[in-house]
N, C-alpha and C positions, 0 to 999 in steps of 0.2 A: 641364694636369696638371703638366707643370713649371715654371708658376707656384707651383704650389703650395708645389715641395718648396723654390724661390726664397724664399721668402715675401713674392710680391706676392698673392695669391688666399689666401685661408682657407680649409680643406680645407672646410668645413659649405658655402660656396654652391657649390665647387668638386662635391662630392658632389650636391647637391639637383639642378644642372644636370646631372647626369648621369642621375640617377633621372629627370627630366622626359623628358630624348630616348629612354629605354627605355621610358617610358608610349607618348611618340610615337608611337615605333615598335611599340608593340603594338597600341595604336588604329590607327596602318599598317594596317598587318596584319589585325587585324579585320576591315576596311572591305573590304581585297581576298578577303577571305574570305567573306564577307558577298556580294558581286557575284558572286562564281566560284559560292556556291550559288544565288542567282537564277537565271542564267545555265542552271546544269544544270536547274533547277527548269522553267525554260521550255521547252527542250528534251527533258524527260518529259513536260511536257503537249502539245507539239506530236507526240511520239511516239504517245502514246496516242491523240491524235483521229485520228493515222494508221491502225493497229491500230484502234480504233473502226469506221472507214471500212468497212476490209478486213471485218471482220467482219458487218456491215451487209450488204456483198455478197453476203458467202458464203451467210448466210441467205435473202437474196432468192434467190440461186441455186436454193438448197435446196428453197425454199416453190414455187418455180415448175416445179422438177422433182419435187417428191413433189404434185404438187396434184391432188387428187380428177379432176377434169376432164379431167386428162390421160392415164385411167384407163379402159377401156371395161370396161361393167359384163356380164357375160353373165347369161344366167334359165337356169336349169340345171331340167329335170322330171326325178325321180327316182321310181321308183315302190316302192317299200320293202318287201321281203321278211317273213315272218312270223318270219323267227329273227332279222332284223337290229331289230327296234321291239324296245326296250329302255324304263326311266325313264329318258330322257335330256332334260336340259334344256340349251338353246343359247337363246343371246341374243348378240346385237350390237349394239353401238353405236358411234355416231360422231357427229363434230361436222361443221356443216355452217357452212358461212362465208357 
C-alpha cells in the first residue's frame, strides 16, 4: 500500500491483489463452514440412531408388557334377566399375532 502512494506499485494491481486475498479469504471461510456443517450433520445423524435405538426399546417394552398372553382370560356365565334382554348388539374383535 505504500508502494503505492510511492509510486513504485500502480494502484490497479495493487487493488486486484487485494480483491483476490478477500476471495481467499471468503473461499476461507466457506470451506470452514462447509466442515462445521458436516460435522453437526453427523452428529444429528448419530443422535437420531441413538433416540431411534431408545425408541425401539420402549416399544419392545411396551409390546411385551401389553401382550395378550400375558393376560388370563376368564368364562364368565351370566344368566340374564327378563327386563335386562334389550336389542343390544356387542361385538369384539381383536388381532391375533
Amino acid at each position: 500500500m505504500l508502494g503505492a502512494f510511492l509510486g513504485r506499485t500502480r494502484v490497479g494491481n495493487l487493488s486486484s491483489g487485494v480483491i483476490g486475498l478477500r476471495r481467499a479469504n471468503r473461499i476461507f471461510k466457506e470451506k470452514k463452514d462447509v466442515i462445521f456443517v458436516r460435522n453437526q450433520i453427523e452428529e444429528l445423524i448419530k443422535e437420531i440412531k441413538e433416540i431411534e435405538g431408545e425408541l425401539n426399546e420402549k416399544i419392545e417394552e411396551i409390546s411385551e408388557k401389553f401382550d395378550i398372553d400375558n393376560y388370563e382370560i376368564e368364562t364368565l356365565n351370566l344368566q340374564p334377566r327378563k327386563t335386562d334382554i334389550s336389542n343390544v348388539y356387542v361385538s369384539l374383535l381383536w388381532e391375533s399375532r
